[in-house]
C-alpha positions in Angstrom: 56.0 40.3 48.2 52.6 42.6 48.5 50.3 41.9 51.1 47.1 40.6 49.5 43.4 41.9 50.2 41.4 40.2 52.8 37.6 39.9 53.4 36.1 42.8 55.5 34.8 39.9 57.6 38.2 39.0 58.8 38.0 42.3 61.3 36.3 40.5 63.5 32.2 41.2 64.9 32.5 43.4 68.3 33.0 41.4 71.0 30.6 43.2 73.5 26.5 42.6 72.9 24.8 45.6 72.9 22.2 46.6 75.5 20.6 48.9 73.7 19.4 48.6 70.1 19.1 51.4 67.6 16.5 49.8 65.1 17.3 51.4 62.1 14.5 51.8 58.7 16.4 52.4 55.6 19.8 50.8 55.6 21.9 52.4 52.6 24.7 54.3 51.6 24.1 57.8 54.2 23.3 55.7 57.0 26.5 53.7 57.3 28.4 56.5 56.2 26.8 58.8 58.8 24.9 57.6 62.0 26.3 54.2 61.9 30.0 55.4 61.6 29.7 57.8 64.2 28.3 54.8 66.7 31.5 52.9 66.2 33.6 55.3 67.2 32.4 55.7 70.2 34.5 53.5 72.6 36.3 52.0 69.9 33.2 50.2 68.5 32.3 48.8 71.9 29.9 51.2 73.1 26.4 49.9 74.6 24.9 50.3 71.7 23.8 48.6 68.5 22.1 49.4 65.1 19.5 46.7 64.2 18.8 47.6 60.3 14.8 47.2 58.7 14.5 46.3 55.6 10.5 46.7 54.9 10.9 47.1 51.0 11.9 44.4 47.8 14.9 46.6 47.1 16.3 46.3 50.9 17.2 42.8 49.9 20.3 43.5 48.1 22.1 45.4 50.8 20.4 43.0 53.7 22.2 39.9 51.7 25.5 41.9 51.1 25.8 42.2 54.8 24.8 39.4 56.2 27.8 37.7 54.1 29.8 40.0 55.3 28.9 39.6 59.3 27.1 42.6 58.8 30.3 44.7 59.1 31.3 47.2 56.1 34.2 49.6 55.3 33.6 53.4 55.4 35.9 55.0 53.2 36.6 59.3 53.8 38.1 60.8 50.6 39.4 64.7 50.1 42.8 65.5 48.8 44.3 65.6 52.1 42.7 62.4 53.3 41.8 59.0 52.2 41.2 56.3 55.2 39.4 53.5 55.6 37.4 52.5 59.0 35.7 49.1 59.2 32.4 50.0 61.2 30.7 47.2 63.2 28.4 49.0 65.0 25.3 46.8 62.9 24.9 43.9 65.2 21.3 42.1 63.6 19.1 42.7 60.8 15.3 42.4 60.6 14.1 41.7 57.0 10.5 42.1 57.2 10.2 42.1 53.4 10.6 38.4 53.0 10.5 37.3 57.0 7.7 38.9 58.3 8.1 37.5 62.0 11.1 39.4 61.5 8.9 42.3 62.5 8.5 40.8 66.4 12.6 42.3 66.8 11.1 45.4 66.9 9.4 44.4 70.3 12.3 43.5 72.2 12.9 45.7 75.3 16.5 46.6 74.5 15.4 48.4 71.3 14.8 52.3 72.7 15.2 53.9 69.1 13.5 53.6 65.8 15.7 55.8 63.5 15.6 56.1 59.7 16.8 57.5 56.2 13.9 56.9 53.5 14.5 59.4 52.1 11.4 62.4 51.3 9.7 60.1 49.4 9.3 57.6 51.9 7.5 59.6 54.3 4.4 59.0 52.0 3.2 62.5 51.9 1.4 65.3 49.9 3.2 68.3 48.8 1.3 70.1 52.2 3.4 68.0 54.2 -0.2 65.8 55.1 0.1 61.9 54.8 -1.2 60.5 51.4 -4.0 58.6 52.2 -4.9 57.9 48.2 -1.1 56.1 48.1 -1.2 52.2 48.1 1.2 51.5 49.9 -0.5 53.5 52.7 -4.1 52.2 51.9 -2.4 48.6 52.3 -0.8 49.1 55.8 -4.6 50.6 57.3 -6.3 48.2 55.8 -4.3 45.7 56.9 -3.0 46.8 60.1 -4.4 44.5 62.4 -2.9 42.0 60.4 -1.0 38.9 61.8 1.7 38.9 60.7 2.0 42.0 60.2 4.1 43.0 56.8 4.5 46.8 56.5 4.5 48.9 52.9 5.3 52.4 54.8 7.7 53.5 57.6 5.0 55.0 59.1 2.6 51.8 59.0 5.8 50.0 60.6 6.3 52.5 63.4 2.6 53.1 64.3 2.2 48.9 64.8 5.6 48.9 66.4 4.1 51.1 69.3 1.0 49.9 69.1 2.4 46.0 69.7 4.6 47.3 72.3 2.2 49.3 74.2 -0.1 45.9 74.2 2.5 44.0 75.3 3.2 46.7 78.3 6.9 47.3 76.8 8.3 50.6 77.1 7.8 53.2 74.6 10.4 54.3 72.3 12.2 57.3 70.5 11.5 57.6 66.8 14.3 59.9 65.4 14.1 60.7 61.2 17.7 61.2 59.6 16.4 62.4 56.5 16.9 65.8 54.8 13.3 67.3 55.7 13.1 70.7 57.2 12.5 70.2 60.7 12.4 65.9 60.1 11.0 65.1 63.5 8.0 67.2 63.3 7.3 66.2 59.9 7.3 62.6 60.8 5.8 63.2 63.8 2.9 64.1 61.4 2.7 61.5 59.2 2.9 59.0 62.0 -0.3 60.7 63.7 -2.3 60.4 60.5 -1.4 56.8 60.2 -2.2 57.0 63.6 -5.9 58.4 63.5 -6.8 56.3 60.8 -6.5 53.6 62.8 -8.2 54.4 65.8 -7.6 52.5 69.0 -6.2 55.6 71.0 -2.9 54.7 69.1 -3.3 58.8 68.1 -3.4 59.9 71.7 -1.0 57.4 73.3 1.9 58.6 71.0 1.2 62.2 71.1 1.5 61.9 74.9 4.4 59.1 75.3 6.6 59.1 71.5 9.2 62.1 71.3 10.0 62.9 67.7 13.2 64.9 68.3 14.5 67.1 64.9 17.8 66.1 63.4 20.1 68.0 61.1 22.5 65.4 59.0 25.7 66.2 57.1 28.0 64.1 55.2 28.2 64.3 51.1 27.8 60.5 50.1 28.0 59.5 46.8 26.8 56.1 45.5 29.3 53.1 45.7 30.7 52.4 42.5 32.7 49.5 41.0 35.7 52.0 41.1 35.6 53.0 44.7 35.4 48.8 45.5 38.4 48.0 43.3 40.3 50.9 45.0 39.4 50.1 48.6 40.7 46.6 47.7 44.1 48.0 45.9 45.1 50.7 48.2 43.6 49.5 51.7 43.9 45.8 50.9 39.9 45.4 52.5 37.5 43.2 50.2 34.1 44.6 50.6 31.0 43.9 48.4 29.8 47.1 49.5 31.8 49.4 50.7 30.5 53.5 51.3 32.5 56.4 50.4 32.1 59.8 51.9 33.7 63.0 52.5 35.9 63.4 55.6 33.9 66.0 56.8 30.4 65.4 59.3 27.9 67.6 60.9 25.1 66.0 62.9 23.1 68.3 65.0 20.4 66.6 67.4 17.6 68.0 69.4 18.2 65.9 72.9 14.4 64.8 73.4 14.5 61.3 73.6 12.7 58.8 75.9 13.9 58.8 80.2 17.2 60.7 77.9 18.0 57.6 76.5 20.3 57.6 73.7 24.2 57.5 73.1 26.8 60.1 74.4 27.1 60.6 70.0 28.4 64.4 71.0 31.6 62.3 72.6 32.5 62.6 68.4 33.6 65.8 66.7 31.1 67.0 64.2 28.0 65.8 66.9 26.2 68.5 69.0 22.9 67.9 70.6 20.9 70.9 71.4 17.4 72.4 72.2 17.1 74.4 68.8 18.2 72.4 65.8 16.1 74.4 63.4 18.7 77.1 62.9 21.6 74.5 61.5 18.2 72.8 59.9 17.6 75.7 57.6 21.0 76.5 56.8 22.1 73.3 55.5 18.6 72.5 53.4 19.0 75.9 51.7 22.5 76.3 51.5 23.4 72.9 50.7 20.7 70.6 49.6 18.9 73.4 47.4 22.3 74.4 46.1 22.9 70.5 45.1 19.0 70.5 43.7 20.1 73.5 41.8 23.6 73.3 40.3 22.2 69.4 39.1 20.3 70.5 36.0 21.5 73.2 34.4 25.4 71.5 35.0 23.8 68.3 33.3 22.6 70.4 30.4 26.2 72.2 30.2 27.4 68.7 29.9 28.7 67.8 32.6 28.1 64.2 34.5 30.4 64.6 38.0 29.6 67.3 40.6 33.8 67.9 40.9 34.1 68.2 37.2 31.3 70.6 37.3 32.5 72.8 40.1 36.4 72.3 38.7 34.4 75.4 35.6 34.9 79.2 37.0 31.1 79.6 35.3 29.2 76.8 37.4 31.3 78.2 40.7 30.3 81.5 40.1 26.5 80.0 39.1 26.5 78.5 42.6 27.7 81.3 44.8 25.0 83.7 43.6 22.6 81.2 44.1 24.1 81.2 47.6 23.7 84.5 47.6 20.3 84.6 47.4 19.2 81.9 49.6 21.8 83.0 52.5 19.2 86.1 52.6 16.4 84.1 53.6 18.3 82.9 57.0 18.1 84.2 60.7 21.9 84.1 62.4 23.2 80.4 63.2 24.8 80.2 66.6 28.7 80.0 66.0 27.9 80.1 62.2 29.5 83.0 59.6 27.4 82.5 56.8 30.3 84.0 54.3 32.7 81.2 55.5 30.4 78.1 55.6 29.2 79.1 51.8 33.1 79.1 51.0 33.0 75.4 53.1 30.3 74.5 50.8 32.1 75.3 47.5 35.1 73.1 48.5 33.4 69.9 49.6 31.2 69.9 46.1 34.9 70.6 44.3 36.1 67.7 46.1 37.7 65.4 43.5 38.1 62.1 45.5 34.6 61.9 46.0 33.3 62.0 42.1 29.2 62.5 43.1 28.0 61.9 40.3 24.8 65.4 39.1 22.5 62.6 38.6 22.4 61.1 42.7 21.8 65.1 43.2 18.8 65.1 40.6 17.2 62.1 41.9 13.6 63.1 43.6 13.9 67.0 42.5 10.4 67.4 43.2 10.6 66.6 46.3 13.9 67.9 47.5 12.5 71.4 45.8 9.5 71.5 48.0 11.3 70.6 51.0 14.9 73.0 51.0 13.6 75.8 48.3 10.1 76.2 49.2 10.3 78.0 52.3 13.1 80.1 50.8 10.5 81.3 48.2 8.0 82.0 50.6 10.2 84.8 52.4 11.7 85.9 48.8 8.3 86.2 47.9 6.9 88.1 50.9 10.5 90.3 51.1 11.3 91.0 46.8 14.5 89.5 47.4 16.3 88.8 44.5 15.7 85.6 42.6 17.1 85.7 39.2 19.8 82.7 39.9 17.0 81.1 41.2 14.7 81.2 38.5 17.5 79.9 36.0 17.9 76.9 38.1 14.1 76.2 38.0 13.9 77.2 34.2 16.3 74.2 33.8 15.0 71.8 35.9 11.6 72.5 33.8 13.8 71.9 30.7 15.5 69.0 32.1 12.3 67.3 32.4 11.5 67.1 28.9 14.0 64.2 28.4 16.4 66.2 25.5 19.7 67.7 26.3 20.5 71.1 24.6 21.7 69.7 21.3 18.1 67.5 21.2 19.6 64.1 21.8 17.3 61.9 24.1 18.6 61.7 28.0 17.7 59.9 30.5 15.8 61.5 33.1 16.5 60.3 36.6 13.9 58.9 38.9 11.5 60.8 40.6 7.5 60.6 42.8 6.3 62.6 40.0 8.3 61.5 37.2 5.3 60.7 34.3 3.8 64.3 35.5 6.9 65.7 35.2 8.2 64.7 32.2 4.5 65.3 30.6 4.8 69.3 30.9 8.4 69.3 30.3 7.9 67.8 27.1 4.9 69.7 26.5 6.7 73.0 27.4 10.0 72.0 24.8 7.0 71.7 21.6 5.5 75.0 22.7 6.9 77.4 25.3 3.7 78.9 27.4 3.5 81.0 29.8 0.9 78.5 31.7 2.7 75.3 30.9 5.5 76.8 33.1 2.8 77.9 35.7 1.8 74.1 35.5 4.6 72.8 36.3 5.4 75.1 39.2 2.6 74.4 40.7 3.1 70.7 40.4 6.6 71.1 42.4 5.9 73.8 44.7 1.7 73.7 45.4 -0.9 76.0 44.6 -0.1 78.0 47.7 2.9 79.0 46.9 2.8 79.6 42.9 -1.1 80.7 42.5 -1.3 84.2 41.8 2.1 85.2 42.5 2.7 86.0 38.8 6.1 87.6 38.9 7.9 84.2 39.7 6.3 82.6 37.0 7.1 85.6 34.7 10.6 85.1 35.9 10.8 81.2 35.8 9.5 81.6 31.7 11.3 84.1 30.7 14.3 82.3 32.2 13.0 79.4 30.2 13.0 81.1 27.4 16.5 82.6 27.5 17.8 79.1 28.5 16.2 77.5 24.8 17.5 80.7 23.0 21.5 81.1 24.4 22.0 77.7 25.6 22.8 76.3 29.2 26.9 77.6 29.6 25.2 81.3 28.9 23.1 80.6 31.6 25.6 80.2 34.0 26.8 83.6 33.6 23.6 85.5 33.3 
């Protein structure tokens, strides 16, 4: 007789209590996959350490619910063609729901919580395409106005982590470490930032306190995670007999490098896990993997979407988009300095395997989600050395000639599609369409400039030559031609 499927919750909660609490902004899919797995293996799950997740927004409801059903303990599954094991994670211990609790918030306050950490993605950090905080966005106007609130019931991660210290420094509670998982280049710095703009509009020598007490120590993250589908839940049930409502799936393969500046060095021993390095100079590894990888993802997504295809496997699986994504490589791997212990050559050949991996079926519209913004973040400072050096860019303008095509809602045949979300989708999908009626030259300018900044697009006239003339090519020959140009 077959052994039947049992709940996740039948593992079991830790049985140590954690004296230290990770408090953790942005509970999804990468998190669990990435931080949160890597906690639980350290000392079998039964380390000193806890995550505490923070749910500030309407849609952190779903997942807060999910887990709290489930004893707040969820299966990661790792997926290649070599591999596929399942590892229930218990490293979440408590859950602060702000978004319907606000006294929630006061969790935040406890002594034993030494880390704020998050994943909210580029979006989330509430800022302008100059990297400054958006003080015209409600959501930030709404946490300054009301941030002497009580209770307090945040919009923004920044709003959340400026009261946090704020409260705390009141109360005469330590400070803590704020540490960004997100794929920004150099993600401490840039919500260091955003936090001290928060901070300045709010007065009170908040600004000055946490420039001289709150470490904001730059991360690089690595783990291709691909959005849990009804598929991956029915298989995780069939093949490793785990019920889970929701369940995250990710390749075996992790890189997490760390700048070690965190408060009287408090933080876990997460190097004791391979794949985990901490080290004074993360923005090397930063760099590489924004260009190389997130770009590339950025990239590939659009003009693979207008070849037809849906999954990132099935795209890479054709010799043409392989061959598109290498010389895109090619030209991006010119913009880097030397990695420590990195050969470029060999970790663009690592790259092509883990997109061709065909257990983990990523699907090209999780990598088009946000363009805009993952654009400005891993492509823009590539284009400022390409521009300043003449490197070659003509893979690169392809890739932005169909992202501007993408945007104007019709595949290659003229059948409507569904644009994914994105910060600036109604702008977006304004010049795109525009541009589809009547190719201009300025219309492409226009939308460069919406994407990358005046800065960077006004009066360098040879990228936008390039970009339209792509464009133009791309409407005349079709998207597969592209591939091979």
């Amino acid at each position: 007789m077959s052994e039947s499927a049992k709940s996740v919750s039948s593992y079991g909660k830790r049985s140590t209590e954690p004296t230290n609490i990770i408090a953790h902004i942005g509970v999804g899919g990468f998190s669990r996959a990435h931080q949160f797995y890597v906690l639980d293996q350290l000392e079998g799950g039964e380390s000193s350490w806890g995550v505490m997740g923070v749910g500030i927004k309407p849609w952190d409801a779903k997942m807060y619910e999910t887990l709290k059903r489930q004893d707040f303990l969820f299966s990661c599954n790792m997926r290649s063609e070599a591999v596929n094991e399942v590892v229930v994670v218990k490293s979440i211990v408590d859950y602060a729901p702000i978004f319907s609790d606000a006294a929630s918030f006061d969790k935040l306050l406890e002594e034993r919580v030494k880390i704020i950490s998050l994943t909210v993605t580029e979006k989330g950090y509430c800022t302008t395409e100059t990297g400054e905080l958006d003080l015209a966005n409600e959501d930030v106007k709404a946490d300054v106005s009301n941030f002497e609130s009580s209770p307090f019931q945040p919009q923004t991660a920044v709003g959340l982590i400026c009261r946090v210290i704020e409260e705390r420094r009141k109360k005469g509670v330590p400070t803590l470490t704020i540490m960004s998982c997100d794929n920004l280049p150099m993600n401490g710095l840039t919500t260091k930032k955003a936090v001290l703009s928060f901070a300045k509009q709010v007065g009170g020598g908040l600004l000055d306190f946490i420039e001289a007490s709150v470490p904001f120590p730059n991360s690089m993250v690595d783990r291709i995670t691909p959005v849990t589908s009804k598929e991956h839940i029915e298989e995780i049930s069939e093949r490793h007999l785990i019920n889970d409502e929701w369940p995250v799936v990710c390749e075996p393969f992790l890189q997490w490098v760390i700048e070690d500046k965190f408060v009287d060095g408090c933080r876990p021993s997460w190097d004791k896990v391979d794949g985990v390095i901490f080290t004074d100079d993360v923005e090397g590894y930063e760099f590489m993997k924004l260009r190389l990888l997130n770009s590339t993802h950025s990239s590939m997504s659009y003009i693979s979407t207008l070849a037809g295809f849906k999954l990132v496997f099935e795209s890479m699986a054709d010799k043409d988009v392989e061959s598109f994504v290498r010389r895109y490589m090619g030209e991006i791997v010119a913009t880097l300095e030397p990695v420590a212990g990195i050969d470029f050559a060999e970790y663009v050949n690592t790259l092509v395997e883990r997109f061709a991996n065909p257990e983990i079926k990523d699907s090209l519209d999780r990598l088009s989600l946000d363009g805009s913004q993952k654009f400005r973040n891993a492509l823009a400072p590539a284009l400022v050395q390409l521009k300043e050096s003449g490197g070659e860019m003509k893979t690169c303008r392809v890739a932005l000639a169909a992202y501007l095509r993408y945007c104007a809602g019709v595949d290659m045949e003229g059948k409507a599609m569904q644009c994914v979300d994105d910060p600036m989708k109604a702008g977006l999908e304004d010049v795109g369409g525009r541009m589809k009626a009547n190719p201009e030259k300025g219309t492409c300018e226009e939308f460069l400039t919406l994407v990358f900044g005046e800065d960077l697009v006004g009066g360098w006239g040879a990228f936008v030559d390039g970009v339209f003339s792509a464009y133009l090519e791309l409407e005349e020959k079709g998207a597969r031609a592209m591939l091979v140009a």
